[in-house]
C-alpha positions as CSV (number, residue, x, y, z in Angstrom):
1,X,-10.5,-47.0,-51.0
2,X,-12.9,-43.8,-50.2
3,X,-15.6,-45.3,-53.4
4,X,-15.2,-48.9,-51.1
5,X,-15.7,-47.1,-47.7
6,X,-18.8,-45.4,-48.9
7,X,-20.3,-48.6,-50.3
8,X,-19.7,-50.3,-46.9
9,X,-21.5,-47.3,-44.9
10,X,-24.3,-47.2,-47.4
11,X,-24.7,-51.0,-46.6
12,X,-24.7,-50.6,-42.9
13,X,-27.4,-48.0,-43.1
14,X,-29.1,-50.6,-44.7
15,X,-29.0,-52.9,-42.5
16,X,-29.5,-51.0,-39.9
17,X,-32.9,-49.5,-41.2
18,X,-34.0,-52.9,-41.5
19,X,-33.2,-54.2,-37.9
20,X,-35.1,-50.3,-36.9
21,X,-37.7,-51.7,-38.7
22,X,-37.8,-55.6,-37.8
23,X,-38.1,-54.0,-34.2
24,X,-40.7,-51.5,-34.7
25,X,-42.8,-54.6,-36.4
26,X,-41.9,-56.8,-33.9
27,X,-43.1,-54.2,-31.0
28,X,-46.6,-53.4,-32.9
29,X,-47.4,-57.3,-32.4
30,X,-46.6,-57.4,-29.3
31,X,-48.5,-54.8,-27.7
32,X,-51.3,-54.5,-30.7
33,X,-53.9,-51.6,-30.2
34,X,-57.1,-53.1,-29.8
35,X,-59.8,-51.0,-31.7
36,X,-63.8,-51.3,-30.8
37,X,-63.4,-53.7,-27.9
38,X,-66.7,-55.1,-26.4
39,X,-68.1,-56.9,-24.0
40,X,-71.3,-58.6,-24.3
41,X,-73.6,-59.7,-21.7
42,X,-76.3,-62.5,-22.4
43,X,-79.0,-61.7,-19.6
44,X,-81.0,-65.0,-20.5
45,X,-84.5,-64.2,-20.3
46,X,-86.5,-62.2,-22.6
47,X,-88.0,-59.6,-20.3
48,X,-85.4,-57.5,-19.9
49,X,-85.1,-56.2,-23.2
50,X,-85.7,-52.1,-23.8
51,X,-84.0,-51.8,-20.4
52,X,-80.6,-50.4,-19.6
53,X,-77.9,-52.9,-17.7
54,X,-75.1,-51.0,-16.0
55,X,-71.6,-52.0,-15.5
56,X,-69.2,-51.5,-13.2
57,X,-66.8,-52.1,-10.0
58,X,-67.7,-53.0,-6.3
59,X,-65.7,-49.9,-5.1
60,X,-67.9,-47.6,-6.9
61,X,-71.6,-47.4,-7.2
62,X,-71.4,-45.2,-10.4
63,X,-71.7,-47.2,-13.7
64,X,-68.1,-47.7,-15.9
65,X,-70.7,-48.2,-19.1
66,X,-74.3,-48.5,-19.5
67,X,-76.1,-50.5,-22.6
68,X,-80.0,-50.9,-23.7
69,X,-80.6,-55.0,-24.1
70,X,-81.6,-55.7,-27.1
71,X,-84.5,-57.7,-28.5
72,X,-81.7,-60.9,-28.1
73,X,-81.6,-60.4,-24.4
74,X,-78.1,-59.5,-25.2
75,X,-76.2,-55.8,-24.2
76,X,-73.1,-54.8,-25.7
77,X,-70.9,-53.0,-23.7
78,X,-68.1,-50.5,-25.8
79,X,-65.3,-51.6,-23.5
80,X,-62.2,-53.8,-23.4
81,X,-62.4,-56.1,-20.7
82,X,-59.3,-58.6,-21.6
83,X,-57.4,-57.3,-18.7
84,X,-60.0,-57.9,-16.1
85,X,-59.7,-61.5,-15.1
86,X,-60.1,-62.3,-11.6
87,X,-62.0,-59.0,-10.8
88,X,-65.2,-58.7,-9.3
89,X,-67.5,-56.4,-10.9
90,X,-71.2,-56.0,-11.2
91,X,-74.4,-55.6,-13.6
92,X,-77.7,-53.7,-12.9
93,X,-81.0,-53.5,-14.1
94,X,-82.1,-50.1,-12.3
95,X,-84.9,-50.8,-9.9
96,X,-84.9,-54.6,-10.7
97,X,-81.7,-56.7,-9.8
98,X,-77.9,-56.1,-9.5
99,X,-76.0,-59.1,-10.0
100,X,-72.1,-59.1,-8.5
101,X,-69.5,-61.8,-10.0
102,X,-65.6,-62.2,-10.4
103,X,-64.8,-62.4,-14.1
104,X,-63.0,-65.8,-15.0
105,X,-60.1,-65.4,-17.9
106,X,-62.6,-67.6,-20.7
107,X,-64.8,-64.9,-20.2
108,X,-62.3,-61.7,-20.4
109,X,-61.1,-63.5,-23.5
110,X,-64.3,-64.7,-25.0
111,X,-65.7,-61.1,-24.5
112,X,-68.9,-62.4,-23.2
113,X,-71.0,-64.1,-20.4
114,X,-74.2,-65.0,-19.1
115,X,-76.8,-63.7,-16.1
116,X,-78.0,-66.0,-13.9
117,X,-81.8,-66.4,-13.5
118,X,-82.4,-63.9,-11.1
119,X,-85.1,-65.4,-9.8
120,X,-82.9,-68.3,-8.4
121,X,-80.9,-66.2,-6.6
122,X,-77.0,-66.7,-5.8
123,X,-75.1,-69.1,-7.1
124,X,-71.8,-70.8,-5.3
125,X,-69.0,-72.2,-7.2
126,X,-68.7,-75.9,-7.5
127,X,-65.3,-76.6,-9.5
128,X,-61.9,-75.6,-8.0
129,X,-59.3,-77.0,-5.3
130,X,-60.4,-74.1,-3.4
131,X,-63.9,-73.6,-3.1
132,X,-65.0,-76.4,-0.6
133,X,-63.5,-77.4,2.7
134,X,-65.3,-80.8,4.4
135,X,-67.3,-81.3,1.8
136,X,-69.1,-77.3,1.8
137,X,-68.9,-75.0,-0.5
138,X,-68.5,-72.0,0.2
139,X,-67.6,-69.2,-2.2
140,X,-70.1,-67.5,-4.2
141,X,-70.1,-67.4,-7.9
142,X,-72.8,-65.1,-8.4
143,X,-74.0,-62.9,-5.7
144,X,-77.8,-61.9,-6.5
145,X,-79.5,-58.9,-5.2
146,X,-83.3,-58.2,-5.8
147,X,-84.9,-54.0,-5.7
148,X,-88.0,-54.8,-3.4
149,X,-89.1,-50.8,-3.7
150,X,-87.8,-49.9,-0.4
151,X,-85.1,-47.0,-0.7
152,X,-81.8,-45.8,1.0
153,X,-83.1,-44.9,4.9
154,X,-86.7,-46.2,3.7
155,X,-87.0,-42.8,1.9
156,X,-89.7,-43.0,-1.1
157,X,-87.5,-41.2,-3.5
158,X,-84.2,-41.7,-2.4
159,X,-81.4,-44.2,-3.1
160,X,-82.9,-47.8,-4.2
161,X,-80.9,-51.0,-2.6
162,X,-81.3,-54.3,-3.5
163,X,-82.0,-57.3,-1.2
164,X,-79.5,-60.1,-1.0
165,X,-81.8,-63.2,-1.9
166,X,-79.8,-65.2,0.8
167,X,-78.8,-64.1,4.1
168,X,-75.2,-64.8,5.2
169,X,-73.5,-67.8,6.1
170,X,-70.1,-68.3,7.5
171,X,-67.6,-71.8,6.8
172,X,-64.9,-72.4,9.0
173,X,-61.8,-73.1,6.7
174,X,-59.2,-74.3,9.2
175,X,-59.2,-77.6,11.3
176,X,-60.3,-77.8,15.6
177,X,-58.2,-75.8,18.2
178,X,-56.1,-74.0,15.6
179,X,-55.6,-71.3,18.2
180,X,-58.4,-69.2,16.3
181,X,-60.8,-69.4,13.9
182,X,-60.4,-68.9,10.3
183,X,-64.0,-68.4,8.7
184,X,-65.2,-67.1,5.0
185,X,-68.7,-65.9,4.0
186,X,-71.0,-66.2,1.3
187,X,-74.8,-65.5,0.4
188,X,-77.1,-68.4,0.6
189,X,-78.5,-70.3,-2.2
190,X,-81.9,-71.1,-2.7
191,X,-81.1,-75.0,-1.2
192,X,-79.7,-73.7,1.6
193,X,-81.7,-71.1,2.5
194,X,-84.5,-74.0,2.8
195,X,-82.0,-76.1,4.9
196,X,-81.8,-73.0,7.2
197,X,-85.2,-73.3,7.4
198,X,-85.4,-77.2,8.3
199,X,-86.7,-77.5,11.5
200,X,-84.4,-81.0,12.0
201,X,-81.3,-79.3,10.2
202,X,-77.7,-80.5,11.3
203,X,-76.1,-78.4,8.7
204,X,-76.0,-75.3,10.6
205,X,-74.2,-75.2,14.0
206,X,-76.7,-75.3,16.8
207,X,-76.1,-75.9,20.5
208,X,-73.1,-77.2,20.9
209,X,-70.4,-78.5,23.8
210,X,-67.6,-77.3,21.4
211,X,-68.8,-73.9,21.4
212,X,-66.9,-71.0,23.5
213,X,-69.6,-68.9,25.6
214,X,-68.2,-65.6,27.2
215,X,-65.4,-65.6,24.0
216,X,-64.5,-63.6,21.3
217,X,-63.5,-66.6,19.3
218,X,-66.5,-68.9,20.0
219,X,-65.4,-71.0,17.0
220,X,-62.0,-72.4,17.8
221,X,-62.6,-75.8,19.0
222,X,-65.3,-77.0,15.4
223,X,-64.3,-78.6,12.9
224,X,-63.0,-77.5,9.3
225,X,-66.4,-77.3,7.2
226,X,-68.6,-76.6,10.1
227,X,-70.8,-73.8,9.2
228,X,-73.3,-71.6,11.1
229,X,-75.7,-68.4,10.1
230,X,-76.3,-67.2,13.6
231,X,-74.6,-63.7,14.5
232,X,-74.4,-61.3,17.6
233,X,-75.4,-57.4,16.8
234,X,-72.3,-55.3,15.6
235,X,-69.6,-58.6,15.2
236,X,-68.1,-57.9,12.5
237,X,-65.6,-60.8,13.0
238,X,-68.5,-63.6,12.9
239,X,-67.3,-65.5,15.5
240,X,-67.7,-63.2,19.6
241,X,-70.4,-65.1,21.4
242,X,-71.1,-63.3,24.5
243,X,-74.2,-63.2,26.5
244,X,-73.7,-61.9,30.2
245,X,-70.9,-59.2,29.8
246,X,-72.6,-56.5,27.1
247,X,-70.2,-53.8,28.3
248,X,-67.4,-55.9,27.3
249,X,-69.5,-57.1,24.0
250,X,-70.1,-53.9,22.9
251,X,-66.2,-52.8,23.1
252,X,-64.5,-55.5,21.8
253,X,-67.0,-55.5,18.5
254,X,-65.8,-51.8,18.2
255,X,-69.3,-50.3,18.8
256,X,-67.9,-47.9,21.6
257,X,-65.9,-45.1,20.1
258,X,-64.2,-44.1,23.5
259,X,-67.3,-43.2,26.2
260,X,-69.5,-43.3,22.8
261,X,-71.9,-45.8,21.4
262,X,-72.6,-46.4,18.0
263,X,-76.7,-46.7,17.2
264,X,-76.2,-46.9,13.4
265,X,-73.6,-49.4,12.5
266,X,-74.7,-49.8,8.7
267,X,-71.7,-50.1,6.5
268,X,-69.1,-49.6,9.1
269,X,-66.6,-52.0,8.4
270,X,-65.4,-52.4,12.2
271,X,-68.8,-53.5,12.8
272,X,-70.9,-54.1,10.3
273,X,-70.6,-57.9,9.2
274,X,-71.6,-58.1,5.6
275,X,-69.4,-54.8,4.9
276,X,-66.4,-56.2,6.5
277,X,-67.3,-59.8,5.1
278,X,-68.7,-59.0,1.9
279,X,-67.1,-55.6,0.5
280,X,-67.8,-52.6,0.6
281,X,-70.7,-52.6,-1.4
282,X,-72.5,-54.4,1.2
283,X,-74.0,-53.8,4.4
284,X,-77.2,-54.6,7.1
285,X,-80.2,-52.6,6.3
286,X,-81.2,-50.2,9.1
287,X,-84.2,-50.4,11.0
288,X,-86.3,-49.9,14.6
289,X,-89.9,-48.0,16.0
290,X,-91.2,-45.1,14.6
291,X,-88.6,-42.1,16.1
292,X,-86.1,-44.5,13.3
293,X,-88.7,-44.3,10.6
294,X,-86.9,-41.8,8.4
295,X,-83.6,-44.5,8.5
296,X,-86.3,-47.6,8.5
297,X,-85.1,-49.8,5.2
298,X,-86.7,-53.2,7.0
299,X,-90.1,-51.1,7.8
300,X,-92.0,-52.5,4.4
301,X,-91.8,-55.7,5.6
302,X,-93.9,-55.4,8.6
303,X,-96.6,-55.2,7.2
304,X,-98.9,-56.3,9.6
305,X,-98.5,-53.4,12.1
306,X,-101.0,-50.4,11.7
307,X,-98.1,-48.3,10.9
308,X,-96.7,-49.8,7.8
309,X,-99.7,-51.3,6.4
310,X,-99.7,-49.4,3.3
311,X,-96.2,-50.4,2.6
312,X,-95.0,-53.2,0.1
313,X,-93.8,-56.1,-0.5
314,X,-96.5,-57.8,1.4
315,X,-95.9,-61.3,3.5
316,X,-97.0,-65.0,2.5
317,X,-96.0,-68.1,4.5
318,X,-93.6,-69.7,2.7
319,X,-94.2,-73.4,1.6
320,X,-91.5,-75.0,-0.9
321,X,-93.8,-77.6,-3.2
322,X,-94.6,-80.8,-2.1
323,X,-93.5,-80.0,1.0
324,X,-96.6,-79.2,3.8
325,X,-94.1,-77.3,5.9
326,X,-93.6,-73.8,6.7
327,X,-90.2,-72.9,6.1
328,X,-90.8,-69.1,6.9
329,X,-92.3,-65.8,5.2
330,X,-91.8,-64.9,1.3
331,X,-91.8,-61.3,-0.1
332,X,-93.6,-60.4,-3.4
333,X,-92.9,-56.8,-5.3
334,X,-94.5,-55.9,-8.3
335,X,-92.1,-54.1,-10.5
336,X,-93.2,-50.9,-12.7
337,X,-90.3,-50.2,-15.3
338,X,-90.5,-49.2,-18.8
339,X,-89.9,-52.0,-21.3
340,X,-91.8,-53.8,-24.1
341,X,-92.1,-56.7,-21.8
342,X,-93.5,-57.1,-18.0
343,X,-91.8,-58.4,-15.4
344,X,-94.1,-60.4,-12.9
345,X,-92.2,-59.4,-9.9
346,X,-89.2,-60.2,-7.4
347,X,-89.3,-62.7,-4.8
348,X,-87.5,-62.9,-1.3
349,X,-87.7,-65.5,1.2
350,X,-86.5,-65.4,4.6
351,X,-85.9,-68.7,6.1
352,X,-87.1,-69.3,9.5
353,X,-83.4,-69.8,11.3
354,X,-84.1,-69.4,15.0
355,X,-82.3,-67.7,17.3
356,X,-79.3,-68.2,20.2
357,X,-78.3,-66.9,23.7
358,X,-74.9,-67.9,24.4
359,X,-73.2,-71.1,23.3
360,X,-75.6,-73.5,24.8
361,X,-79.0,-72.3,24.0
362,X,-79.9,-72.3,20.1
363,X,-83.8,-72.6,19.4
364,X,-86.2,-72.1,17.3
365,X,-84.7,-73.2,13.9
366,X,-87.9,-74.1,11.6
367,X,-90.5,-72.2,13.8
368,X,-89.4,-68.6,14.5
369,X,-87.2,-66.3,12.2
370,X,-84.7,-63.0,13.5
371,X,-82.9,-60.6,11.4
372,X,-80.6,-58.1,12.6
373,X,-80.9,-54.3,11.6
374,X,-78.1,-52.7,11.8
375,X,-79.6,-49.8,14.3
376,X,-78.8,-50.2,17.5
377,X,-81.6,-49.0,20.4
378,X,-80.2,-45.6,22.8
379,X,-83.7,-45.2,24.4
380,X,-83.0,-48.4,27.2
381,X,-85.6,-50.6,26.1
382,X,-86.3,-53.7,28.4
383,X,-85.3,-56.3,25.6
384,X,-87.9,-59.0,24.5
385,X,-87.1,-62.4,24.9
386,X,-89.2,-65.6,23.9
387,X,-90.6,-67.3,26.3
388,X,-89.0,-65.9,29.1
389,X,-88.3,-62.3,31.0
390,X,-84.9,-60.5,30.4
391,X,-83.2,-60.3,33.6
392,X,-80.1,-58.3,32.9
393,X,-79.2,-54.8,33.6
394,X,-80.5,-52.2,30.7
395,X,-78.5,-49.4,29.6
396,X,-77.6,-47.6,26.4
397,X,-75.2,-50.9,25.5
398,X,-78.0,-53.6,26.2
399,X,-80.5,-53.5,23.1
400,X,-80.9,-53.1,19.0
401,X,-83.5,-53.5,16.6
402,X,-84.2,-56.6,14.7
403,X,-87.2,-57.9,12.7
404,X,-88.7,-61.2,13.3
405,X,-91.4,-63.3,12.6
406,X,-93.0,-65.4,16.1
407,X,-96.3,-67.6,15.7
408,X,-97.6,-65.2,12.5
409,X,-96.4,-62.3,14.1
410,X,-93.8,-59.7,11.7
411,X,-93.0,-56.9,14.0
412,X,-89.7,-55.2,15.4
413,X,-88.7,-56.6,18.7
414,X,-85.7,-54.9,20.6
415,X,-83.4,-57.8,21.7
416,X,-80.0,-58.1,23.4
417,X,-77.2,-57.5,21.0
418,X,-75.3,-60.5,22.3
419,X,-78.5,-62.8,20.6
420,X,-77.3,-64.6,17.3
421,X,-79.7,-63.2,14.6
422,X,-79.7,-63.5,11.0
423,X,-78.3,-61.5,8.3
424,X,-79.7,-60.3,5.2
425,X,-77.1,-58.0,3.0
426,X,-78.3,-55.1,1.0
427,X,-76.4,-53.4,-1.4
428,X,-76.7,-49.9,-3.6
């Protein structure tokens, strides 16, 4: 009985080694230690091999992993990117282009994906349930950003940013007088930005009866898919249109901190749109006259003014081909990098998209471009406005700097922040 006992423990320790065993097998496979992950990134064109491409997250401007391209336009990152899906991150040539996308499962689990052509700028997606709304798309796929050699607070050596190659562009997603507006945002693509720039374009919400003057949900009573590109100074919502009441304006857009007003609104999220819109990785490049100069990121491009004439990129009307109309003004930079291979340059263009005062007075569209900064003006500036006299009261909450260009002119005006401007999104 004790030699039959012993045989019958020995064989449950058998058994029982194997079942510790099946399970330690069984866990190995399913949580397997990956071993030289990497993620490859095709940039597509030939000239940037020899130069480094950064990764990394939109919450951070400092890189996760850096690799040199190689003479197969192709960097290979030392990272495992499987459990990424869905999550924005973004590539950078330093001092050339910075390129921000959401990673789509295929390409966590391939290990690999493909630049756009930088030099067609953002891209939107076109396949989904959820990326168009009345026939407009409206998410981006790619974001594109261009380096233009103009520097954090326009300082020669500082920071660089890169230049959105669209300006924004808000899409109403829900359907009329849905108590309030419900709007996303995107960066142009190089077909819209020409459609902002058509001077007998419908696609972009002009004047019109639906519109809300005096509100700070302007937007309400459109349609679902209606889309517009027009914002007031420091509305970080996208949707305040108010003309007469400034004091109000400037408290409900949060550029009042108590008996304080905010002059430099540049990646605030309560009032900088393309921060609050766009992440934080995003914001409206600073600008204004010369006592601004040493914050002055929109400076190179007025480069028609005595001050700035030394400055690049330089200004050429902008003609698409075949097409004997001026859609607006187009920025060249030559870029000086180290690499085997030149780059010609980077190109912006800046649609001519007009202006508005209030709900019933949009011109311009075609003709005359205006681009907020994001500095506002403290010295009580009478504010310019074409073709006409400002007749409001001027204080500390009237004015801010923009940019615009008016019959061949490219200067700084000082303008009413309640005008709907432009936006053009920089990033670091």
């Amino acid at each position: 009985m004790n030699a039959f006992a012993n045989i019958r423990w020995r064989i449950w320790g058998m058994m029982a080694a194997l079942v510790a065993c099946f399970s330690a097998c069984s866990s190995e496979e399913e949580t397997p230690v990956v071993e030289d992950a990497t993620f490859t990134v095709d940039t597509t064109v030939s000239y940037y091999e020899g130069l480094t491409l950064q990764l990394g997250f939109p919450d951070s401007t400092e890189p996760l992993a850096s690799a040199v391209v190689d003479e197969n336009g192709q960097a290979v990152f030392e990272v495992d990117m499987t459990s990424y899906a869905g999550q924005s991150v973004w590539f950078c040539v330093p001092k050339v282009a910075k390129f921000f996308h959401a990673l789509t499962p295929e390409e966590c689990a391939n290990g690999m994906l493909a630049l756009p052509d930088k030099d067609k700028g953002s891209t939107l997606q076109t396949e989904g349930a959820d990326v168009q709304v009345g026939g407009k798309y409206y998410k981006n796929d790619w974001m594109v950003a261009l380096y233009m050699g103009v520097n954090k607070d326009g300082n020669p050596n500082g920071v660089p940013i890169y230049w959105a190659t669209g300006n924004l562009i808000a899409t109403k997603i829900n359907a009329a007088n849905s108590g309030s507006t419900e709007a996303v945002f995107h960066i142009a693509t190089f077909e819209e930005s020409c459609e902002e720039a058509n001077v007998n374009s419908t696609a972009y919400l002009g004047a019109d009866e639906r519109l809300l003057e005096e509100s700070s949900d302007a937007y309400d009573a459109v349609d679902a898919g209606a889309q517009w590109d027009l914002f007031s100074f420091g509305d970080a919502s996208g949707v305040m249109m108010y003309f007469h009441e400034l004091d109000e304006f400037v408290e409900k857009s949060l550029q009042a901190d108590g008996s304080t007003v905010l002059y430099d609104l540049s990646g605030n999220p309560d009032c900088d749109i393309a921060t609050a819109q766009l992440g934080a990785s995003w914001r409206t490049p600073t600008g204004g006259y010369s006592g601004y100069n040493v914050q002055n990121e929109f400076a190179a491009f007025e480069d028609n003014s005595e001050e700035y004439l030394t400055l690049q990129p330089d200004a050429s009307e902008w003609y698409v081909e075949g097409i004997d109309t001026k859609l607006g003004f187009k920025y060249e930079y030559q870029i000086e990098v180290d690499g085997p291979h030149a780059i010609p340059q980077n190109t912006l263009y800046f649609p001519g998209t007009g202006y508005r005062h209030g709900a019933t007075f949009a011109a311009g569209r075609g003709m005359t471009g205006w681009y907020w900064s994001a500095t506002a003006d403290p010295t009580c500036q009478t504010p310019y406005v074409p073709n006409g006299t400002y007749e409001g009261v001027v204080n500390e909450k009237t004015t801010a700097f923009n940019y615009g260009f008016l019959k061949g002119e490219l200067k700084w005006f000082p303008h009413p922040r309640t005008s709907g401007q432009a936006i053009r999104p920089v990033c670091e």
